[in-house]
C-alpha positions in Angstrom: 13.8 -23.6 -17.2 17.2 -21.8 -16.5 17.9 -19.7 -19.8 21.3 -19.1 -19.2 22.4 -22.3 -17.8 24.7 -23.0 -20.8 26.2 -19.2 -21.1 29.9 -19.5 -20.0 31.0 -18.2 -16.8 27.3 -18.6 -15.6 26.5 -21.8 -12.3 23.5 -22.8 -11.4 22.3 -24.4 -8.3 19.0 -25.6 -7.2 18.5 -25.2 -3.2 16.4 -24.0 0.1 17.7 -20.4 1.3 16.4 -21.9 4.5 18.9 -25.0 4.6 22.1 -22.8 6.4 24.5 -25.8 4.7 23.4 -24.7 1.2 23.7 -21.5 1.6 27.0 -21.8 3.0 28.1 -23.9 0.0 27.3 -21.4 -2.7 29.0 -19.0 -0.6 32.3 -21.1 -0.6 33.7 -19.5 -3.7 34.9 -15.6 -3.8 32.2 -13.8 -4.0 32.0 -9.9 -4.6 28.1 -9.4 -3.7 25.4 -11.5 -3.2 21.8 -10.8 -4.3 19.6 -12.0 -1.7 16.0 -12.6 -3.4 14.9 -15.5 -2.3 11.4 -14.9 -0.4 7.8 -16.8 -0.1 6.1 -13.7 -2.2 2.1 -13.5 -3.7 -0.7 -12.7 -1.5 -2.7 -15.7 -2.1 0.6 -17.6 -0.4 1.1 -15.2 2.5 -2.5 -15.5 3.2 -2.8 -19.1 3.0 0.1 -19.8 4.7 1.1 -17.0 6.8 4.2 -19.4 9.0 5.6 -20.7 6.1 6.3 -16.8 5.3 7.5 -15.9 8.0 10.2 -18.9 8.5 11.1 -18.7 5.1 11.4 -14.6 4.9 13.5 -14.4 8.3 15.6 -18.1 8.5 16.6 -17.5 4.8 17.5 -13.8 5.9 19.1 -15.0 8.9 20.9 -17.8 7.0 22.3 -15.2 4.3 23.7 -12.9 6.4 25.5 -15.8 8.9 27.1 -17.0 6.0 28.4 -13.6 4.1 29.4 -11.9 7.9 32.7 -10.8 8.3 33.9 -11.9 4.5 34.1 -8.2 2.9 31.1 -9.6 0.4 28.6 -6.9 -0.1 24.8 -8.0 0.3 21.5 -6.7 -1.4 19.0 -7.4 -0.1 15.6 -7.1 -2.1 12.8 -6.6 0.4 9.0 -4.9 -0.9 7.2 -1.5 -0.6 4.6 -3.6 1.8 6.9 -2.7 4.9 5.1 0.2 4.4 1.7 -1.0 5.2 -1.3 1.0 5.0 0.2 4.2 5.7 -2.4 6.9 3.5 0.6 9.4 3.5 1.9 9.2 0.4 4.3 9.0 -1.5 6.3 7.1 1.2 10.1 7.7 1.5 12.6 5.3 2.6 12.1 6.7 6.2 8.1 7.2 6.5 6.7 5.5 9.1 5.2 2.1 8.9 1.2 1.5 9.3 0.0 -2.1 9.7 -3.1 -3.7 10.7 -3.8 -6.4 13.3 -1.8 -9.3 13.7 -4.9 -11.7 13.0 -4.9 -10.2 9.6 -2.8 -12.6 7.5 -1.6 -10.2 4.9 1.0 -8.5 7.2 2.6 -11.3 8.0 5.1 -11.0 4.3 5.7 -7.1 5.4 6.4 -7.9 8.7 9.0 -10.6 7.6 10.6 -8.6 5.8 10.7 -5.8 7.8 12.5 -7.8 10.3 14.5 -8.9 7.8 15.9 -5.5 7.2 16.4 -4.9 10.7 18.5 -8.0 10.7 20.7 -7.3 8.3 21.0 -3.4 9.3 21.9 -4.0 12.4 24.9 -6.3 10.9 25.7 -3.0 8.9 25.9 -1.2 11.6 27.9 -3.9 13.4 30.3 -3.4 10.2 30.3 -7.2 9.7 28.0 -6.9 6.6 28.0 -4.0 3.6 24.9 -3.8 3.1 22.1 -2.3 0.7 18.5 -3.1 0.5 16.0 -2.1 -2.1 12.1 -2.4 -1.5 10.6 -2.9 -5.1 7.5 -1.4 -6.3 4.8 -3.9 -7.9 7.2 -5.0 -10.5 6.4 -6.9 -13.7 8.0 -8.1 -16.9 8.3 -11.2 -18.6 8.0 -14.9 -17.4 6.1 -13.8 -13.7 4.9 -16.0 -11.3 1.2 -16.0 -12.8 -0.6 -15.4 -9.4 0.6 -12.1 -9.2 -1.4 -8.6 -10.7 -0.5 -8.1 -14.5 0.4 -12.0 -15.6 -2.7 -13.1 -14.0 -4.7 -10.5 -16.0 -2.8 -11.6 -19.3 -3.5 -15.3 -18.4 -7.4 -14.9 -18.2 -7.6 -12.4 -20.7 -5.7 -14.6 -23.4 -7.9 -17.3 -22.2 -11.1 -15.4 -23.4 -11.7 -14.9 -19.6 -12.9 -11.1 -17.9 -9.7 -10.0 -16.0 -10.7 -10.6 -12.0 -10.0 -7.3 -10.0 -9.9 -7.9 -6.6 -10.9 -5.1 -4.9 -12.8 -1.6 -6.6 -10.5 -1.2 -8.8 -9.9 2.2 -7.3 -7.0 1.2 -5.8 -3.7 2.7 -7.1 -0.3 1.1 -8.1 2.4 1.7 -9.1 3.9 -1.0 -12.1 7.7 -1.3 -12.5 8.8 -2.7 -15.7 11.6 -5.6 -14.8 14.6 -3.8 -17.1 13.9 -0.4 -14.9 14.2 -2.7 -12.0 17.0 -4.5 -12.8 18.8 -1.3 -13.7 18.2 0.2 -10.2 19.1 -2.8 -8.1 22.4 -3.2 -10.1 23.5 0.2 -9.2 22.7 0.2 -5.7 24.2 -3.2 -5.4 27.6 -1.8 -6.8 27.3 2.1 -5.8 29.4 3.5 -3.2 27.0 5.8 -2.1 24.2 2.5 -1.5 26.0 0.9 1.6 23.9 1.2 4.4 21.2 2.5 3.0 17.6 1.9 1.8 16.5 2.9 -1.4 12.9 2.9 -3.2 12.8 1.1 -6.4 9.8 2.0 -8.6 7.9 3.6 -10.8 5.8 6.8 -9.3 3.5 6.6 -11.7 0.5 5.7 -10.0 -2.6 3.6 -11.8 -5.8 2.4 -10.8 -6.1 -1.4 -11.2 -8.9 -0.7 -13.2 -7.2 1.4 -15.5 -4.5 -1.4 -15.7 -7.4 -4.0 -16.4 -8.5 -2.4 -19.4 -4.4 -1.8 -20.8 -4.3 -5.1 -20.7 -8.0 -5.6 -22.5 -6.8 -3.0 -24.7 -3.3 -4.8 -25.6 -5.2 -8.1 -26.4 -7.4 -6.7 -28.7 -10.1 -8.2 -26.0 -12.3 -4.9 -25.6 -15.2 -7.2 -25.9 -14.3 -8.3 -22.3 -15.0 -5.9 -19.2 -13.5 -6.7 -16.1 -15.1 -8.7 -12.8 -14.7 -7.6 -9.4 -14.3 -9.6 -6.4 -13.3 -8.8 -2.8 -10.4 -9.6 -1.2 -12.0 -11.6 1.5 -13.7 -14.2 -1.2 -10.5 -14.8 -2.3 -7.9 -14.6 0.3 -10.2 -14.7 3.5 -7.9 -12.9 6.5 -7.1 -10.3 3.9 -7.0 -6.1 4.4 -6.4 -3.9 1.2 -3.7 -1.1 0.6 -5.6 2.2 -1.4 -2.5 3.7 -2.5 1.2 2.4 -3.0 3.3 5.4 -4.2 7.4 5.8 -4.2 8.9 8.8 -3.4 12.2 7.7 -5.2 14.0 10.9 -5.0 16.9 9.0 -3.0 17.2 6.9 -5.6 17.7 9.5 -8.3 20.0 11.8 -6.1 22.5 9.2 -5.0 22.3 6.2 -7.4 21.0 8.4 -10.5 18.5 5.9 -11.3 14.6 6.1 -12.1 12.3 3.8 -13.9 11.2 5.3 -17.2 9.4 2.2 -19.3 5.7 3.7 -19.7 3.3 1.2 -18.7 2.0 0.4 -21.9 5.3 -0.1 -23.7 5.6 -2.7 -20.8 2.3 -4.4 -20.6 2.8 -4.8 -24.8 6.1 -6.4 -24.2 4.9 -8.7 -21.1 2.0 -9.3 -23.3 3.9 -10.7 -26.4 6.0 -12.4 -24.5 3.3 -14.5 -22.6 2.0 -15.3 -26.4 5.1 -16.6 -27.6 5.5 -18.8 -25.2 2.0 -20.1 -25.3 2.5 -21.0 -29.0 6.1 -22.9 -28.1 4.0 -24.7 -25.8 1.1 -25.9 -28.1 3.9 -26.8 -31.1 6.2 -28.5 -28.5 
């Protein structure tokens, strides 16, 4: 479903950011930025297919900036607060240091990609053949989400009369970025002057324990005769290696781009909530 295939002034094209040809031919009309989001994303992918991520993440990368290299077309690039790994130091600015796990450890493989893909596209930045800008989000939500990731997969269950499944303690801390907040930041670092060449954190600090989130989400439904199950990562993922804490310092982001997220979580979680229902009932009157 494309909702705003029939708005005027608005093409759509159905491709793989990995096929170098189609990339190429939705860059063959004049462009003033492109926004590169196109990723394999969702732990349950990364885990279960760790080389698929990685050719996808870095030939798609690769393929994106080949095609918008010497053309004066600025590039954003959306890439993830998991470059940051498992570093405990937080909140992590644009320029803390990255702290992964093993390579046999499946998880790393989407942080790595992208990581590289950053360097990629930097290093045609500082080639000046590409303006660039990159954003790594953090844990953002909203409306229509892929359902295998954190707060739609809660919603599904919950609506489904079924405990939300925690993966972890529920002790570890997020935090949830409301899609409109998101939008709003990548937009302006996509079309401020002050955003080329740089790197900018893109999310709420306004950290939450998954099980805090859980029960939201209970709350919202009016399911508070459900409590939450827990399950470790392993079960579900197998190669698999938790992150505690994921906080943004997003002081960059306020100083140069005057942007923060302000949607309060529950404001969000309503709306995502709602939104889900609606589109349940379409479904059943369809």
């Amino acid at each position: 479903m494309v909702p705003h295939r029939s708005r005027s002034g608005f093409n759509y094209s159905q491709g793989d950011v990995t096929s170098e040809d189609f990339v190429a031919r939705w860059c063959d009309e004049p462009l003033d930025v492109v926004f590169h989001l196109a990723a394999v994303v969702g732990v349950d992918r990364y885990c279960s297919d760790p080389l698929w991520t990685i050719d996808v993440n870095l030939q798609g990368t690769r393929n994106v900036g080949r095609v918008v290299e010497g053309r004066g077309i600025r590039l954003l690039y959306t890439s993830t607060s998991e470059v940051y790994g498992k570093n405990p130091q937080v909140p992590w600015s644009e320029d803390s240091e990255r702290v992964l796990g093993p390579t046999w450890v499946d998880r790393w493989a989407y942080g790595s990609s992208k990581a590289v893909g950053e360097q990629i596209l930097l290093a045609l930045g500082r080639n000046q053949r590409v303006p660039v800008t990159i954003v790594r989000y953090f844990n953002v939500y909203g409306q229509n989400q892929s359902p295998n990731l954190v707060v739609p997969s809660m919603i599904q269950r919950i609506h489904q009369g079924q405990p939300p499944l925690i993966i972890g303690s529920g002790e570890e801390t997020r935090c949830f970025t409301f899609i409109s907040d998101a939008v709003e930041g990548t937009i302006r670092a996509a079309t401020s002057d002050h955003g080329i060449g740089q790197v900018f954190n893109i999310g709420s600090d306004a950290e939450t324990r998954i099980l805090d989130l859980a029960n939201l989400i209970l709350r919202v439904a009016g399911r508070t005769d459900l409590t939450p199950s827990f399950v470790s990562g392993s079960e579900v993922y197998g190669s698999y290696e938790n992150i505690q804490r994921r906080v943004p310092d997003v002081t960059k982001a306020r100083r140069l781009l005057d942007w923060q997220a302000t949607t309060p979580l529950e404001y969000g979680v309503q709306a995502t909530f709602d939104d889900f229902v609606q589109q349940q009932t379409r479904t059943v009157c369809e």
